[in-house]
MIDOSE-1310 file (N, C-alpha, C; in nm, 2 decimals, decimal comma, always signed):
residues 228
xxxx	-3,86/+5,89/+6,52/-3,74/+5,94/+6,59/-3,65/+5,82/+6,62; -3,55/+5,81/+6,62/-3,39/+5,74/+6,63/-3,33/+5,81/+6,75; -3,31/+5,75/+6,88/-3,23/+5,77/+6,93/-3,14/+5,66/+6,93; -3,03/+5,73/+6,92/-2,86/+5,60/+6,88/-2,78/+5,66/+6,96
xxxx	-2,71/+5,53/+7,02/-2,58/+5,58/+7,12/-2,48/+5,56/+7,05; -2,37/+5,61/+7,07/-2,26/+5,62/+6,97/-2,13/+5,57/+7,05; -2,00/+5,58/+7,00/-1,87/+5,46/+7,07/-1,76/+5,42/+7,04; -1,68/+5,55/+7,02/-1,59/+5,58/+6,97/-1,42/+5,57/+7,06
xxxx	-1,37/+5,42/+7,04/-1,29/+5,38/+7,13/-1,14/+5,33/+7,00; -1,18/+5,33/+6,83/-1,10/+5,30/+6,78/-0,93/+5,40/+6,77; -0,96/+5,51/+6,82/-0,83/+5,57/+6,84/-0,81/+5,65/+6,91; -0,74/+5,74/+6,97/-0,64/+5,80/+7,15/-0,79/+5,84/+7,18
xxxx	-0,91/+5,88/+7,15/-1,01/+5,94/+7,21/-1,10/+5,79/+7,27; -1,14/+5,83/+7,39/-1,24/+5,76/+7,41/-1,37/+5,82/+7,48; -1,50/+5,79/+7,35/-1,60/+5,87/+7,37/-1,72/+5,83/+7,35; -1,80/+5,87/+7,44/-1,93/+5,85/+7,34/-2,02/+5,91/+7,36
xxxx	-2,13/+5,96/+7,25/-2,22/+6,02/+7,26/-2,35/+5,98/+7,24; -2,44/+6,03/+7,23/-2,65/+6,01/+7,21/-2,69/+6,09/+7,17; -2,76/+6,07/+7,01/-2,81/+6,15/+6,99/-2,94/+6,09/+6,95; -3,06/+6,22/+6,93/-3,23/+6,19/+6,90/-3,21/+6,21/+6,74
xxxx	-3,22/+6,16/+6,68/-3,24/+6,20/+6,53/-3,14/+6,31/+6,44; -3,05/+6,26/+6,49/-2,92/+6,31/+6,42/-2,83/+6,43/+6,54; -2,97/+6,48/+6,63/-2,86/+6,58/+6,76/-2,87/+6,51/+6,88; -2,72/+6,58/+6,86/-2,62/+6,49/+7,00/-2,72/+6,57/+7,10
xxxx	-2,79/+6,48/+7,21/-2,82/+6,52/+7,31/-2,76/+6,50/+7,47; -2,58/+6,41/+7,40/-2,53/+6,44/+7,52/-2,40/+6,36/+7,46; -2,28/+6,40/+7,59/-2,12/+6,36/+7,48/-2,05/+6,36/+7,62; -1,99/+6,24/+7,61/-1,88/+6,24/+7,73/-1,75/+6,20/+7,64
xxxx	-1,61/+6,24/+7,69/-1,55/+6,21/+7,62/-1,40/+6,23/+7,67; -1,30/+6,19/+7,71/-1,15/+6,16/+7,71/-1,08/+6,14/+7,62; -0,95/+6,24/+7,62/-0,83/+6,24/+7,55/-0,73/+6,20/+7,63; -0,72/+6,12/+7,79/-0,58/+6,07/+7,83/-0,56/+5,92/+7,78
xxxx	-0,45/+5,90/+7,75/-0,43/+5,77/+7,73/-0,44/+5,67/+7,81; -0,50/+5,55/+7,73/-0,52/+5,39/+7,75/-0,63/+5,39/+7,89; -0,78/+5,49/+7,83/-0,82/+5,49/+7,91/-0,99/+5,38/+7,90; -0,99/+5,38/+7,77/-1,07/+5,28/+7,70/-1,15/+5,15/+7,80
xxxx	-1,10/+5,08/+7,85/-1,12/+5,00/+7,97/-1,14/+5,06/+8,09; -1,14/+5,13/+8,11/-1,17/+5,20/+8,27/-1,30/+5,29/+8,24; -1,31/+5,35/+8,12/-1,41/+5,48/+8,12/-1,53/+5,43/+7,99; -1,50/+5,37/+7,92/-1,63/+5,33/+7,85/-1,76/+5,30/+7,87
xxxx	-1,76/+5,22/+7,98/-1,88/+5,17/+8,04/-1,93/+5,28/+8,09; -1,84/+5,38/+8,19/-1,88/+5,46/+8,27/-1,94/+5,58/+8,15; -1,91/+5,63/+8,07/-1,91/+5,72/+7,98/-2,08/+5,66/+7,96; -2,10/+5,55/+7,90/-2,24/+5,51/+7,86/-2,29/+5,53/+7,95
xxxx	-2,31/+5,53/+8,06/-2,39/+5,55/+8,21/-2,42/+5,70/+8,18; -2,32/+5,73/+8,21/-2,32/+5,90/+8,21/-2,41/+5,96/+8,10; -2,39/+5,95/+8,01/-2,44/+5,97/+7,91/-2,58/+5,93/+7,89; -2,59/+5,83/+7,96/-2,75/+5,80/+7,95/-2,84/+5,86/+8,06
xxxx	-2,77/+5,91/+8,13/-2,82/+6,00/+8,26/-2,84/+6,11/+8,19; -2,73/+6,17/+8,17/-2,73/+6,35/+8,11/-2,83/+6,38/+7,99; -2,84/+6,24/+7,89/-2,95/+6,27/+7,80/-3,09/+6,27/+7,90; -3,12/+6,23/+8,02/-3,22/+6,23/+8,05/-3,35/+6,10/+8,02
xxxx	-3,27/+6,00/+7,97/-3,34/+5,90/+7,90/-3,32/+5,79/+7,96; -3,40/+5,65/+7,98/-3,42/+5,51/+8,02/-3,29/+5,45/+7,90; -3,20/+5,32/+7,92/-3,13/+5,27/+7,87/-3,21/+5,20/+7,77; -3,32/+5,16/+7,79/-3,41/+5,11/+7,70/-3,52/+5,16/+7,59
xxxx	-3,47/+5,30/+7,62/-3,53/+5,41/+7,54/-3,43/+5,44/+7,35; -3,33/+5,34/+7,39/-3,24/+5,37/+7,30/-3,32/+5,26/+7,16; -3,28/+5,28/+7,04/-3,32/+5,22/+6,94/-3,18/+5,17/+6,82; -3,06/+5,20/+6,88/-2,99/+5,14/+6,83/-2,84/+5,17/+6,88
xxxx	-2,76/+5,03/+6,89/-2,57/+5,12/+6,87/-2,52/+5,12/+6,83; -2,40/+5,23/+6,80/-2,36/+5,25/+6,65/-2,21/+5,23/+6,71; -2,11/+5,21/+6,65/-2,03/+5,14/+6,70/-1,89/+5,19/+6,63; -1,78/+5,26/+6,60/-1,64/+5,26/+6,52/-1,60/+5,14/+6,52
xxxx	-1,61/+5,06/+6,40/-1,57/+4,98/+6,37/-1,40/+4,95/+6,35; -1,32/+5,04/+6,27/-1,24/+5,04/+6,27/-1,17/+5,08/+6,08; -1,04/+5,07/+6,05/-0,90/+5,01/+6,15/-0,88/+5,12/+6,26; -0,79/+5,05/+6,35/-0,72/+5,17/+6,46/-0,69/+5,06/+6,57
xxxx	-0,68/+5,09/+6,68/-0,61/+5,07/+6,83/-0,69/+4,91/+6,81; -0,59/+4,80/+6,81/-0,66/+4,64/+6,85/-0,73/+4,62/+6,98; -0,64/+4,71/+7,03/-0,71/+4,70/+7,19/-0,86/+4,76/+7,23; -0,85/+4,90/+7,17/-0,97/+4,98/+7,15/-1,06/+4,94/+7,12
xxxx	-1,07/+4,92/+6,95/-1,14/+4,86/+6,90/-1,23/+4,75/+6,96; -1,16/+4,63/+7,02/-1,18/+4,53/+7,12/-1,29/+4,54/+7,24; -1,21/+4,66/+7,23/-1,32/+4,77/+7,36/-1,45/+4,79/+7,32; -1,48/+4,85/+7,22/-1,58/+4,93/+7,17/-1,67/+4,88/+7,14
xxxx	-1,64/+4,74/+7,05/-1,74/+4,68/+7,02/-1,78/+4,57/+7,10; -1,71/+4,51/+7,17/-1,78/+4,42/+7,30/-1,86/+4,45/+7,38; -1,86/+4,63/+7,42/-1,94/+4,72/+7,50/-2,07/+4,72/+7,37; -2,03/+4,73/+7,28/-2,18/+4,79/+7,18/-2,22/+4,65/+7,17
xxxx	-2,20/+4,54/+7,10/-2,23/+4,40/+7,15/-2,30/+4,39/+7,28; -2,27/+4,39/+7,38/-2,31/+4,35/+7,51/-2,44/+4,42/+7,54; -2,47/+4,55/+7,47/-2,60/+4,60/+7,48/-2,67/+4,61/+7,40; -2,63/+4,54/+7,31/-2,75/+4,54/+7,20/-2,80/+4,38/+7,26
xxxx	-2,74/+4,30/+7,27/-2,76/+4,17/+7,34/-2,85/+4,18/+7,46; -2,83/+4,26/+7,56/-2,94/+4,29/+7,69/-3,04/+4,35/+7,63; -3,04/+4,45/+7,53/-3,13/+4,56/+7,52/-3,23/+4,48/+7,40; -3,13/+4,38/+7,32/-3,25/+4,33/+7,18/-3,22/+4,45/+7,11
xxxx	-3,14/+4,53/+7,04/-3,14/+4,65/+6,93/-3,07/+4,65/+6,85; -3,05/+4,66/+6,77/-2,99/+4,63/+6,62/-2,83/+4,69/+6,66; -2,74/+4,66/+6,62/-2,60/+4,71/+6,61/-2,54/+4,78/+6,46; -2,51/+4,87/+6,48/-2,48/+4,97/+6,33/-2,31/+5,01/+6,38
xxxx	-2,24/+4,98/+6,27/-2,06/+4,94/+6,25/-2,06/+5,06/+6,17; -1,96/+5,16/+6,18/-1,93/+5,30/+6,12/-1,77/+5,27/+6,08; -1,79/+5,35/+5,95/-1,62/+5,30/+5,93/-1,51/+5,40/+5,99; -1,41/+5,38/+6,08/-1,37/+5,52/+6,16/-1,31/+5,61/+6,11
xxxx	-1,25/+5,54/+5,91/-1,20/+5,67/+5,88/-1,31/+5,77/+5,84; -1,41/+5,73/+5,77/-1,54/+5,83/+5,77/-1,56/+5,91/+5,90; -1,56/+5,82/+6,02/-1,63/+5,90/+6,11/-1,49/+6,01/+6,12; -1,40/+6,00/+6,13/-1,33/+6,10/+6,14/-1,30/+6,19/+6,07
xxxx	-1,35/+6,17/+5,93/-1,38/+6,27/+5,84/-1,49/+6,35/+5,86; -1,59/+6,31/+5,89/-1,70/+6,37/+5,94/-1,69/+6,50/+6,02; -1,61/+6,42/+6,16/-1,55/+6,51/+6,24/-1,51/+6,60/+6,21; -1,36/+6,59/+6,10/-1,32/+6,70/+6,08/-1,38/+6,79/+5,98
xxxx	-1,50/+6,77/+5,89/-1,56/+6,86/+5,87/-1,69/+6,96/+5,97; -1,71/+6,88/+6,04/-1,79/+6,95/+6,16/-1,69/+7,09/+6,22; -1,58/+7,03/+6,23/-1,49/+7,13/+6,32/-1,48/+7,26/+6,21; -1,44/+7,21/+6,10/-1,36/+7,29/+6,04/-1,48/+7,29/+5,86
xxxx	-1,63/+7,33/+5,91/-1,67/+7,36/+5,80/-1,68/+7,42/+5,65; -1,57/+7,53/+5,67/-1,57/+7,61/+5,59/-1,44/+7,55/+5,47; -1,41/+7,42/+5,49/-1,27/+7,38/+5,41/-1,39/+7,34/+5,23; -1,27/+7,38/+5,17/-1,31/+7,42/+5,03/-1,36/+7,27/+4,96
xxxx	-1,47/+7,24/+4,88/-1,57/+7,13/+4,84/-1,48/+7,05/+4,79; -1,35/+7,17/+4,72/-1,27/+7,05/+4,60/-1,14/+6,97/+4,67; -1,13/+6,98/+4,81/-0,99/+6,94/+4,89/-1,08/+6,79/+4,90; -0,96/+6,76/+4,91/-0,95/+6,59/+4,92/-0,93/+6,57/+5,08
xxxx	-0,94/+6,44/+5,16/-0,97/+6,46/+5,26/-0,88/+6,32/+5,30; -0,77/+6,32/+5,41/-0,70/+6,21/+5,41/-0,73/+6,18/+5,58; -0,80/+6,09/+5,59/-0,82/+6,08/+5,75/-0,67/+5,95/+5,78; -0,57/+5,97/+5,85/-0,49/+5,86/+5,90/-0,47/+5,86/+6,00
xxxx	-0,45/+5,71/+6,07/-0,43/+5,68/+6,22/-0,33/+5,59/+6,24; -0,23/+5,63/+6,28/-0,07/+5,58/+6,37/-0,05/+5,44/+6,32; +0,04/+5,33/+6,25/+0,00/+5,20/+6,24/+0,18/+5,18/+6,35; +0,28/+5,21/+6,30/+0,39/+5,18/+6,33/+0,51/+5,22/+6,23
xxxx	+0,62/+5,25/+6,33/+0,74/+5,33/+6,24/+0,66/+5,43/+6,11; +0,71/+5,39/+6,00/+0,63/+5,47/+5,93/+0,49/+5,45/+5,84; +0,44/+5,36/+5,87/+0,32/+5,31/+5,87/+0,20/+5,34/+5,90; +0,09/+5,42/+5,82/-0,05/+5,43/+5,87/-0,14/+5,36/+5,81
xxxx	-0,30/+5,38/+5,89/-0,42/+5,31/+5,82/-0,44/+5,42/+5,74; -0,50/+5,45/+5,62/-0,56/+5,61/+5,56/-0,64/+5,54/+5,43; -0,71/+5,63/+5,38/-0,79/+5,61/+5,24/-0,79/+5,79/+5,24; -0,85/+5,77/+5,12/-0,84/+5,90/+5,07/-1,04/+5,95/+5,01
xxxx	-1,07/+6,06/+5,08/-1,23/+6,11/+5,04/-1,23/+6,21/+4,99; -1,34/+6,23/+4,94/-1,39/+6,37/+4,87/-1,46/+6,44/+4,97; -1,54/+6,56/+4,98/-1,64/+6,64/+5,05/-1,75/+6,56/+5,12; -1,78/+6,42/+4,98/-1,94/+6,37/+5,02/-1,89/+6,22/+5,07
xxxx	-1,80/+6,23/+5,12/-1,72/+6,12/+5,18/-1,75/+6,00/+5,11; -1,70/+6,01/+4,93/-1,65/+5,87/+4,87/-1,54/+5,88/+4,86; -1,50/+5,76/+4,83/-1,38/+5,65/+4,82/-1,28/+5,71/+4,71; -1,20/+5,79/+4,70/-1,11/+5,83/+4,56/-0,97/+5,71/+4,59
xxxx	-0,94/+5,67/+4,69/-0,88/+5,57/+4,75/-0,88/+5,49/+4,88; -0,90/+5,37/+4,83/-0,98/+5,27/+4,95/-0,87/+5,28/+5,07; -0,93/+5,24/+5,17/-0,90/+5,22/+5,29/-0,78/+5,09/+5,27; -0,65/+5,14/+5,32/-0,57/+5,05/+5,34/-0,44/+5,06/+5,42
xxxx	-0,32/+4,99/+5,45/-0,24/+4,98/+5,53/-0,14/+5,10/+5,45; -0,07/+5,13/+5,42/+0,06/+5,22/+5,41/+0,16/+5,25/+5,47; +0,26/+5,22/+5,38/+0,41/+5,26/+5,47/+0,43/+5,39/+5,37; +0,44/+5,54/+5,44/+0,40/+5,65/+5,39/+0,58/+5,64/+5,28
xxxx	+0,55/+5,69/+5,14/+0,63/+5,75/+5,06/+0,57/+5,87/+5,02; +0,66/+5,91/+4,88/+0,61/+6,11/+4,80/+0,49/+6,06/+4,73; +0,45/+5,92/+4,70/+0,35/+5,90/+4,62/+0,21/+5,84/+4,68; +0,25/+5,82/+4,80/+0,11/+5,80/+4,91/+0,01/+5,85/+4,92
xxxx	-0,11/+5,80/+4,87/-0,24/+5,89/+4,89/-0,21/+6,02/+4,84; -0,19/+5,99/+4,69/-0,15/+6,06/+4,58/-0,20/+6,07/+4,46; -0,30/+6,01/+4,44/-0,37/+5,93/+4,31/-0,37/+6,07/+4,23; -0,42/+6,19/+4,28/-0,48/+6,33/+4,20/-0,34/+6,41/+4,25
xxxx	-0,25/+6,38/+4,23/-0,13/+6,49/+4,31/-0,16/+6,64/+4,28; -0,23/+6,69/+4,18/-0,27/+6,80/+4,16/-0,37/+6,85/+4,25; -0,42/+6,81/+4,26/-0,54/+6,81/+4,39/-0,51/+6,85/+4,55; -0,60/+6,95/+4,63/-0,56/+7,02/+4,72/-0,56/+6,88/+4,79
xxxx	-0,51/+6,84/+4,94/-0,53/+6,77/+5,05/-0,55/+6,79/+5,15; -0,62/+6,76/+5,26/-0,57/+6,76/+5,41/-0,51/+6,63/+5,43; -0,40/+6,63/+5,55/-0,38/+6,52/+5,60/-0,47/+6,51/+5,76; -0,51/+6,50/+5,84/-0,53/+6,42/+5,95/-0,53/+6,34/+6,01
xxxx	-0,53/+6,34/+6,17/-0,56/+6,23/+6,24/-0,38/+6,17/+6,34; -0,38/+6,14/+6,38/-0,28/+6,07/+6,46/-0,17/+6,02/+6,36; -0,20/+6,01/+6,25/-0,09/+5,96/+6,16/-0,03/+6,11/+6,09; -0,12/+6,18/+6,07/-0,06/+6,30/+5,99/+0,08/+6,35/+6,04
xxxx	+0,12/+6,34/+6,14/+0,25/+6,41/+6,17/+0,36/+6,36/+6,11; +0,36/+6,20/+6,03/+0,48/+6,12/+6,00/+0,46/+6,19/+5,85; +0,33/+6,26/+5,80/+0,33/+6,30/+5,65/+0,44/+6,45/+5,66; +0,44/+6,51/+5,75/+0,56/+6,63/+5,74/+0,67/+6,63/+5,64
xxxx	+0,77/+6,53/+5,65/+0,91/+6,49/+5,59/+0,86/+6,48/+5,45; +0,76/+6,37/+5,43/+0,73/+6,27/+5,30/+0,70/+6,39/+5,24; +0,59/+6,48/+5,23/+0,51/+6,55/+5,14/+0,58/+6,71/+5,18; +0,68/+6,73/+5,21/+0,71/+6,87/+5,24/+0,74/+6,95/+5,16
xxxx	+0,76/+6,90/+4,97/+0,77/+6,98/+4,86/+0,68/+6,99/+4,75; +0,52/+6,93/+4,87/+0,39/+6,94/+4,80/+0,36/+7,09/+4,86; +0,32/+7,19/+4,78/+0,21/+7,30/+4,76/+0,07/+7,27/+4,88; +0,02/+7,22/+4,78/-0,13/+7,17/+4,82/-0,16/+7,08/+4,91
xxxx	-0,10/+7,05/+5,00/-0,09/+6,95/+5,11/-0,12/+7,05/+5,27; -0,22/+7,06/+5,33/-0,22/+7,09/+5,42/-0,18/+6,96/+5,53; -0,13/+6,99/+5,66/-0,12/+6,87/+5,75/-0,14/+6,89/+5,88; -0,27/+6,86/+5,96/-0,32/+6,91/+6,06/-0,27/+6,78/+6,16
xxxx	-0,17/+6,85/+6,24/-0,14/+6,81/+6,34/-0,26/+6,79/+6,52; -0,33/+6,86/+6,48/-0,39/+6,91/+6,65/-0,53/+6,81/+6,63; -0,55/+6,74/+6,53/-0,69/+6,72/+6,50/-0,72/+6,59/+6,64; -0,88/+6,61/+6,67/-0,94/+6,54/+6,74/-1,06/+6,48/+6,72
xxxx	-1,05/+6,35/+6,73/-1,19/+6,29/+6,68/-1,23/+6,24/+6,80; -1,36/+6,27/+6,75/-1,52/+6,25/+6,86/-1,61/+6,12/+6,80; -1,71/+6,07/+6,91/-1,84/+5,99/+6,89/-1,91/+6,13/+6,75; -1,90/+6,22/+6,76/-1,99/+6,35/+6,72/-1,95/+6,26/+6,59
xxxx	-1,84/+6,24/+6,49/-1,79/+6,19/+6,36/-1,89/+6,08/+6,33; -1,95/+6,01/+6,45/-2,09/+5,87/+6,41/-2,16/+5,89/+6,37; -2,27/+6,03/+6,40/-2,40/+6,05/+6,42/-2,44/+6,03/+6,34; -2,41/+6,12/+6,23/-2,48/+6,16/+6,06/-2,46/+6,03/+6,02
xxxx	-2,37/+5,95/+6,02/-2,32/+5,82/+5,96/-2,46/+5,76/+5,98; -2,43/+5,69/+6,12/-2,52/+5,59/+6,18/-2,68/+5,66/+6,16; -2,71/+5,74/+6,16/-2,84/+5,75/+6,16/-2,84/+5,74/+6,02; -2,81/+5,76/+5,90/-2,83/+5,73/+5,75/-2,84/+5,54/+5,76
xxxx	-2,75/+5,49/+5,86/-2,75/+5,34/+5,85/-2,87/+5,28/+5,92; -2,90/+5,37/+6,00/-3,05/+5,28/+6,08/-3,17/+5,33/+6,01; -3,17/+5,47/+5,97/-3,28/+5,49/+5,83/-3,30/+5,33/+5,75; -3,15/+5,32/+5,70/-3,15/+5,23/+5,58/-3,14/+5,12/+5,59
xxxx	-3,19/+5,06/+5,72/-3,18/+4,95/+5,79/-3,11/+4,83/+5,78; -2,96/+4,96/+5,76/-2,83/+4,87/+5,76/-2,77/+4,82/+5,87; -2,76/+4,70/+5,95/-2,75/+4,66/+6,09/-2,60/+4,53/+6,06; -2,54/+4,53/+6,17/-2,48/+4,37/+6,18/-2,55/+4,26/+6,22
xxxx	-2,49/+4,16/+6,21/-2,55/+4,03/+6,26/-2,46/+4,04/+6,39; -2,50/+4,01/+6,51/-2,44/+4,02/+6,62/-2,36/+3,92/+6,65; -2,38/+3,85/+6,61/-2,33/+3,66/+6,64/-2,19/+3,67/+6,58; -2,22/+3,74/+6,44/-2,13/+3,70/+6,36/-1,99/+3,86/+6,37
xxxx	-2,07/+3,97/+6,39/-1,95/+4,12/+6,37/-1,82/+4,11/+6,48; -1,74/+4,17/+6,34/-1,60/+4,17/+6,47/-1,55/+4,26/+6,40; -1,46/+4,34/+6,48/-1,41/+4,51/+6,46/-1,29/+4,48/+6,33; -1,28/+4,58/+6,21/-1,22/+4,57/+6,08/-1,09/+4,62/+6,18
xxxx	-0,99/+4,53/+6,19/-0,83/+4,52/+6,22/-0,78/+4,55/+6,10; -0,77/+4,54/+6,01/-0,73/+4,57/+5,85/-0,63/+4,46/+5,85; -0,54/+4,46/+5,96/-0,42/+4,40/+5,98/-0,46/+4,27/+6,11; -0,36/+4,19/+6,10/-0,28/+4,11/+6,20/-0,29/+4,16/+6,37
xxxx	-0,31/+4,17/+6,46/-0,27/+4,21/+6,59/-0,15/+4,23/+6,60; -0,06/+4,10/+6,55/+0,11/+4,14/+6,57/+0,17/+4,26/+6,50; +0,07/+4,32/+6,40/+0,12/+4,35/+6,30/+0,08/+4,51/+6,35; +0,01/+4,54/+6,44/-0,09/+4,68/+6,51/-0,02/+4,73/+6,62
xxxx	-0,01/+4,84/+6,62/+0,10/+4,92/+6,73/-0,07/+4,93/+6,85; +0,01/+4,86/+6,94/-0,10/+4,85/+7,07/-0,06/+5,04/+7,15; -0,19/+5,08/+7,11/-0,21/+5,26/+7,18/-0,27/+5,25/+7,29; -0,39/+5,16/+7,36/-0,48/+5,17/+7,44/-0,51/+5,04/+7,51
């Protein structure tokens, strides 16, 4: 059995959950802004109460690595850092556009095998982080910075899309004489987007070096629109 806490502070959500072997056995979680520093810690507490479990019952933390919020980010993993350090437990880095794909397949199961899956998150003006996935969450286009045009996370133009995530609403204008472009405005990502991740990473006893991990900024600080 794997229990893993989870720590999802790289974009406007800040959350986290625990789960025993892939189920969430408890989820605290906030959508008001720049709340990251006030409620993280507390969120872990909580959450280790409501699971019913000793803090040292845990076997690993799984962490949103990033890109997204510098500040966040900063947040997330210092907290997952800081207890893997007191606790001695391996630390496992999730990449956040996966975990938010994840997410949105949880929510929204029934979306068709052959849609392509665009997870983006807010960079500035018209600028996002995004890569582009399939169903079984590979890479049809790597994770990178973008300043959105008609030919942005475009590679298959024939190919159905979602857009999501905090960046999707700047995709409106650009892609609005694409067909096959859905663009989900309302979407909300959770710790829930970690679980399946991280637990396939602590199976496969894929861990960080503690000494050495630091959260994927993709970009510059000057260069990252501060959210949190």
């Amino acid at each position: 059995m794997a229990i893993i806490l989870h720590i999802e502070t790289a974009v406007d959500v800040c959350s986290v959950a625990i789960a025993n072997e892939g189920k969430i056995i408890s989820l605290k979680e906030s959508y008001e802004p720049r709340v990251h520093a006030a409620m993280t810690a507390v969120f872990v507490k909580e959450a280790i109460e409501e699971a019913g479990i000793a803090i040292s019952d845990l076997d690993a933390v799984a962490v949103s690595k990033g890109p997204g919020s510098y500040t966040g980010l900063r947040i997330g993993v210092a907290t997952a850092k800081g207890l893997c350090f007191s606790l001695d437990k391996p630390l496992i880095a999730v990449d956040t556009l996966k975990a938010m794909a994840t997410t949105y397949l949880l929510d929204h199961p029934l979306v068709p095998i052959d849609n392509l899956l665009v997870p983006l998150i807010d960079a500035r003006r018209m600028e996002v982080y995004g890569c582009v996935l399939d169903h079984q969450l590979n890479y049809i286009e790597e994770t990178k910075a973008e300043i959105l045009l008609e030919n942005s996370f475009m590679i298959y133009p024939n190919q159905s899309r979602i857009f999501f995530g905090d960046g999707a609403a700047k995709t409106a204008t650009v892609f609005k004489d694409y067909l096959n472009v859905k663009i989900v405005t309302d979407f909300k990502h959770s710790s829930r987007g970690l679980v399946t991740l991280a637990l396939q990473s602590f199976k496969n006893n894929q861990f960080e070096n503690l000494a050495y991990f630091e959260p994927y900024y993709l970009k510059e600080f000057l260069d990252n629109k501060p959210k949190s």
